[in-house]
C-alpha positions, -999 to +999 in steps of 0.1 A: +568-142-675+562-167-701+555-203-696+546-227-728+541-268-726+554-285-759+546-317-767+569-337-791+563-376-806+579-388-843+552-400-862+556-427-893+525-429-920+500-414-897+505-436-867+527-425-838+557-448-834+565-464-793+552-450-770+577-422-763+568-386-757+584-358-754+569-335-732+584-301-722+573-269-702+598-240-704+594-208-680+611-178-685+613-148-657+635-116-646+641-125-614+660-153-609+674-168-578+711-154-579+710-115-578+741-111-596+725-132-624+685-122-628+680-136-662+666-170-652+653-198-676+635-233-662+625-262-683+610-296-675+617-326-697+593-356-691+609-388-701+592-425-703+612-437-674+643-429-652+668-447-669+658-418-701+659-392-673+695-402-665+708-408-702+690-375-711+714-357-684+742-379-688+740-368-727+735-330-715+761-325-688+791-331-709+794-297-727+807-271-707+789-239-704+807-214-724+805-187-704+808-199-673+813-166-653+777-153-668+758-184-676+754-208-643+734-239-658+718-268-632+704-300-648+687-324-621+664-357-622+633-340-602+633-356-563+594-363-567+592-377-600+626-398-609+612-392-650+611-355-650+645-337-657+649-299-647+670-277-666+676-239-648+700-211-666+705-180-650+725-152-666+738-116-657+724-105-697+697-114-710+719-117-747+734-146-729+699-167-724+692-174-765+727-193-773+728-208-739+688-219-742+689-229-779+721-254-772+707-271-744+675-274-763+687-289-796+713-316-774+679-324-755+660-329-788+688-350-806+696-370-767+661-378-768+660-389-808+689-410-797+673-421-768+640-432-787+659-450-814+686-469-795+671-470-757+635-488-764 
């Protein structure tokens, strides 16, 4: 199991610009929730507010996974905290996890740039 927190904010001559920040936790684990896919990947985006939460997923949910069949993929606004966005993969092969997790990750990086620049 490995679970890592990543904290993300665009700085300009030292100072940090807004007051947006990124903050991430991923989890990775075996055992996932579907037996027929037990490769399972979770991470949890932290926006500034809900309206970010729901661009952020908006902005995520219109690629289709590309291997459907193998890869199921569930992006939600968390029910307790309307800012928090939950991202869960779970695959039959492992192989599967490192294209499906690096896409999602770089559209969440360059929604949220997008977000930042345009949104606030």
């Amino acid at each position: 199991r490995l679970v890592t927190t990543m904290r993300e904010g665009s700085r300009v001559g030292g100072h940090r610009r807004g007051r947006k920040e990124l903050i991430m936790e991923r989890e990775w684990s075996e055992t996932g929730a579907d037996a027929s896919k037990p490769h399972h990947f979770e991470a949890r985006i932290k926006t500034t507010c809900h309206n970010d939460a729901v661009i952020l997923r908006t902005s995520l949910m219109v690629d289709k996974e590309l291997n459907p069949t193998k890869v199921h993929r569930s992006i939600e606004i968390d029910e307790e905290d309307d800012t928090l966005l939950v991202i869960k993969l779970d695959a039959t092969e492992v192989r599967l996890m490192r294209p499906a997790i690096s896409t999602l990750m770089d559209l969440a990086e360059a929604a949220s740039k997008a977000i930042e620049a345009f949104a606030h």
